[in-house]
N, C-alpha and C positions, 0 to 999 in steps of 0.2 A: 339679397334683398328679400324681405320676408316677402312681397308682394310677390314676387316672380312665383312663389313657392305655393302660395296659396293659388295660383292661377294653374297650378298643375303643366308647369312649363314644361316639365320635364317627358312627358309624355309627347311634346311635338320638337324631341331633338331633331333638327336638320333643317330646321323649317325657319326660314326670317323675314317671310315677304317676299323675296326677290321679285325682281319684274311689278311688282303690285304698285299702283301709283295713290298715294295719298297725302290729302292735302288737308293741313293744319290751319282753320282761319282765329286768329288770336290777337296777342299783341306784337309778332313778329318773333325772332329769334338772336341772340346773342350770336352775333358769328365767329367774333372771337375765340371762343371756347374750343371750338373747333370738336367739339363732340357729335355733332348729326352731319353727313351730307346732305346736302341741299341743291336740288336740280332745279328750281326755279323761285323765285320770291319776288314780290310786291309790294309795297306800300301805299294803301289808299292816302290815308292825309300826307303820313311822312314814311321815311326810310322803315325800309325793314325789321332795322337792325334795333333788337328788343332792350328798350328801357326802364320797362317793366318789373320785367320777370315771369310773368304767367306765363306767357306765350312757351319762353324756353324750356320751363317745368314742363310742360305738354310735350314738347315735342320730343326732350330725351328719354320722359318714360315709353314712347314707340321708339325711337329710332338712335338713342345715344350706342354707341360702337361698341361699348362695354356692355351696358347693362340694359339696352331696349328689348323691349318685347318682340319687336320685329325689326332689328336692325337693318336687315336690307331690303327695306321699302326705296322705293323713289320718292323722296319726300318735297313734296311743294308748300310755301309758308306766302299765306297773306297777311299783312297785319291790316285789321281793319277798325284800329282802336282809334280815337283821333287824342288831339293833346292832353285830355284828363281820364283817358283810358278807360271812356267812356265808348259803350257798342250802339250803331245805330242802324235802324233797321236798315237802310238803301244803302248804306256799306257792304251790309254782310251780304246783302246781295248779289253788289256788284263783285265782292268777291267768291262768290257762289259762281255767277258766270265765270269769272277768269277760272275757277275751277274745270269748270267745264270745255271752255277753250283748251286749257291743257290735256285735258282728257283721262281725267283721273278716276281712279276706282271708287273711292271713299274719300268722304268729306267728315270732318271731325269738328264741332265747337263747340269749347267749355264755357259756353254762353249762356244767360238765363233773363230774359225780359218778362214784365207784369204788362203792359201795356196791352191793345188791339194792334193784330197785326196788319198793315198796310199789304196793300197790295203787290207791289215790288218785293216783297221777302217770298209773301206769298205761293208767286209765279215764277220766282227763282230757283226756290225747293222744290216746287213741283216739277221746273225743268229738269234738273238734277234726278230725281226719282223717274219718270218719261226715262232717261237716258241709262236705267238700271244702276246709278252710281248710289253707292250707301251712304245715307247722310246720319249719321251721330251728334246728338247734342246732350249737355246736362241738363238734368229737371231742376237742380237749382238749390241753397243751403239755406231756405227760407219756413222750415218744417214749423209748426203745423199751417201755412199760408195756403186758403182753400182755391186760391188763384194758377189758374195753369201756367210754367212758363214756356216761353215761345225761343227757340224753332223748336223746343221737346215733343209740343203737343200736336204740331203740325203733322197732318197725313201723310204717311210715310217713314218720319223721320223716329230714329229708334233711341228713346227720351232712358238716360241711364243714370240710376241714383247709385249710393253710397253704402256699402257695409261695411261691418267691421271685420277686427279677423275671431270674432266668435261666433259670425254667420248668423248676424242682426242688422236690420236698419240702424244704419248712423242716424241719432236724434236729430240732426240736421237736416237729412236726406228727404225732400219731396216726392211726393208717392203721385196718384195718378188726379188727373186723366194724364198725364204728360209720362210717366214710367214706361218702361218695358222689360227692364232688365238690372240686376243691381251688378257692381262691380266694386273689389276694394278701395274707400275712399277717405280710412282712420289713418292716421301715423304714417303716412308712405313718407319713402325718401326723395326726396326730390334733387335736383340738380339749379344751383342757384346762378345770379349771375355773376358772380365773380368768381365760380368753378368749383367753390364749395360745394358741400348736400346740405342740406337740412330735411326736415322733418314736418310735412304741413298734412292738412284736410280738407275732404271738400268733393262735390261732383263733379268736379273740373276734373281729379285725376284719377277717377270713375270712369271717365268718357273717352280717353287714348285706351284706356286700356281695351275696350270693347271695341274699337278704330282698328287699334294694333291687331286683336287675335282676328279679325274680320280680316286681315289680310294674309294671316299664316294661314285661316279656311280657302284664301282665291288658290293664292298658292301650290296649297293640297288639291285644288279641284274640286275643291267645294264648295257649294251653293253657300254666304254668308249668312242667307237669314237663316239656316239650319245651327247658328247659334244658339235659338232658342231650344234645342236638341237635344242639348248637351248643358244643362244649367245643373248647378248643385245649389241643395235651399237655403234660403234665407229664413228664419225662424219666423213663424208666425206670419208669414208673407206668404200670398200668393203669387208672386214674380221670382223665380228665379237666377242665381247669380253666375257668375262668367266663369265657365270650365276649359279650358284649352285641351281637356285630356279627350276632346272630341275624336284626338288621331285612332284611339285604341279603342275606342266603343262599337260592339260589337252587333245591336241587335236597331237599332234605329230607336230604340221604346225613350219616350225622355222620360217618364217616371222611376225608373232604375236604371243604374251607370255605377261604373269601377275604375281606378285607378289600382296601380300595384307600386309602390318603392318598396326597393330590396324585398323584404321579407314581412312588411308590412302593406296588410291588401285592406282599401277601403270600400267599402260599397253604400251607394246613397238612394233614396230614395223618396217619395213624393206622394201621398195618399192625398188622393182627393177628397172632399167633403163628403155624406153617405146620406141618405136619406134616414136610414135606421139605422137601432147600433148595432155595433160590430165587433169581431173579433181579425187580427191579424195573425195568419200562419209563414213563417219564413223557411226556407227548407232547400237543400242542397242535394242535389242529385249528383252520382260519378259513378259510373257504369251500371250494376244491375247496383247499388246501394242509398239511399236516401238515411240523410241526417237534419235532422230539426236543431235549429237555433231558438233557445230560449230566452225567456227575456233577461236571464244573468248573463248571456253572451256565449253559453254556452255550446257545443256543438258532438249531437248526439244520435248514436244509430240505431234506428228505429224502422217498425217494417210502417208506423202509420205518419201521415203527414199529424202534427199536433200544435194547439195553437202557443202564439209566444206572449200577443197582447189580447187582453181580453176586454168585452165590455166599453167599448170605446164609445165614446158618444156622438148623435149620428149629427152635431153644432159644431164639429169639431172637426180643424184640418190638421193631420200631422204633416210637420214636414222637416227634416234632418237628415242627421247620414248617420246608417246602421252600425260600421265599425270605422275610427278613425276619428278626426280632428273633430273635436267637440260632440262625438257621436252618443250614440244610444249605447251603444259597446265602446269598451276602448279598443285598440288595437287587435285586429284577429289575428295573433302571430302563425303564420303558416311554415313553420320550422318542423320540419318531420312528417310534414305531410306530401305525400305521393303525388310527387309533378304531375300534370292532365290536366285533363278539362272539368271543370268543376261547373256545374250550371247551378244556379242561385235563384229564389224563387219568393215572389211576397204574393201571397193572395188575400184577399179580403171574405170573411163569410158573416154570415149572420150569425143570430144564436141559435138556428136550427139544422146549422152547418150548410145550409144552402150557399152557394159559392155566390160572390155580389161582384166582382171585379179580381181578373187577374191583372194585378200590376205591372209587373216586370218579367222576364226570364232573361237575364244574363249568363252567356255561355265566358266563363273566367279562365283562363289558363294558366295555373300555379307553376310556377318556372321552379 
């Protein structure tokens, strides 16, 4: 599933959840299918048992046996739709509590309301957040609608829109005040209810997936808001998008990060806006040697550090990935190159070569 790919699964082989408790509030789920376990479920108006279809799409992209992002979560299902699969706020509520009665880590909803929030949703979220448990919603497929939606924009809760897989805003996707983070939400595959796939869109299945990797991070031991850590960019955005390849990152910097498959090594990065303009230097250190990367993607041995982009305008954010999937380079093929530790470097200087910001230092280990 190309999703899985772009989320850089690969980099948290071993990892499924286990032990992590998370609860899906939606339209319920198909139990037939028999694709997710399920350790507990609810139905506010009626059964659980999903007539829909959202709800199930949701929950096998985390936890389907085959193909979830984090198949061995402990998965809890409320459905809190009533008969026209319509969400209301003192449902989702009440199922926010039963959340918390169970004792769950993360709370997930591909939900998206226009209205004023009541009070009861409110004081639900907030409990839920008090009790450290992560609450995940969509911001909603209402693009350009300058209205926030609810529970995205609530305090706390971490509001996830849509990209594509060329590491852009889906036209669809709602941006802020309710954003935090984007996640793949074009062409996924989904799991339908009569056990087929099909193929849909939307911030609904934007929101498991930031649910799901929130629970490979408990797993690891890892704090989940350090999600935002580990993001790779979304173009033109200042919010960045969901990386799983947090297992191998090495220096804490969220502005530069790597992945490696096989023999193809990427590295991304995140320039912030600049007061003046600037020029950017990129440059590779391994042992006593320094090699500059130039802007043909080149990589060259040199005794001085030397700039790759120049002139840059100080209105302007860049934000991409250096070598790799839709990058500034294409692929940096590292075939013939002497295994070690390769450290990777972007700085920012003015035009008087005065240094304005170092970016990144990624220490890389070419296997």
């Amino acid at each position: 599933m190309k999703h899985l790919t772009k989320l850089n699964l690969q980099d948290v082989d071993g990892l499924t959840g286990n032990g992590v408790r998370l609860l899906v509030i939606d339209t319920g789920i198909k139990f037939s299918l028999g694709t997710v376990d399920v350790i507990e479920s609810m139905g506010i108006n009626s059964s659980p048992n999903d007539t829909h279809g959202h709800g199930t799409m949701v929950a096998n992209l985390i936890a389907n046996n085959g193909t979830g992002i984090a198949p061995g979560v402990d998965l809890y299902i409320v459905d809190a739709s009533d008969e026209n699969n319509n969400f209301w706020q003192d449902d989702i509520a009440t199922a926010i509590m039963r959340g918390i009665d169970w004792g769950v880590d993360i709370i997930t909803m591909s939900i998206s309301g226009k209205s004023l929030v009541n009070d009861t949703l409110r004081d639900a979220v907030q409990s839920a957040i008090d009790l450290d448990i992560n609450v995940v919603a969509a911001t909603g497929n209402s693009f350009p609608s300058g209205l926030a939606s609810w529970p995205a924009f609530l305090p706390g809760v971490v509001g996830v829109g849509a990209s594509n897989y060329e590491d852009e805003r889906a036209p669809f996707s709602e941006g802020a005040p309710s954003l935090d983070i984007y996640a793949p939400g074009v062409d996924i595959e989904v799991m339908n209810l009569n056990g087929t796939t099909g193929v849909e869109s939307g911030t609904s299945l934007s929101t498991p997936m930031i649910a799901a990797t929130m629970a490979l991070m408990i797993e690891a031991g890892k704090d989940p808001d350090d999600i935002f850590n580990y993001v790779l960019p979304v173009i033109g955005e200042t919010k960045g998008q969901i990386n799983a390849g947090f297992a191998t990152h090495t220096t804490g910097d969220a502005l530069l990060h790597h992945w490696q498959i096989f023999e193809d090594l990427t590295v991304s990065y995140l320039l912030p806006e600049q007061t003046v303009e600037f020029d950017v230097i990129i440059f590779i250190e391994h042992e006593d040697l320094v090699y500059n990367v130039t802007a043909t993607g080149e990589i060259v041995l040199s005794d001085i550090k030397e700039v790759a982009f120049n002139d840059l305008p100080s209105n302007t954010e860049l934000i991409g990935n250096l070598f790799g999937y839709n990058g500034v380079y294409d692929y940096l093929d590292v075939t013939g190159i002497d295994p070690g530790e390769y450290i990777f470097n972007v700085e920012l200087v003015d035009n008087n070569g005065v240094q304005l910001q170092v970016i990144g230092q990624e220490v890389i280990e070419i296997i």
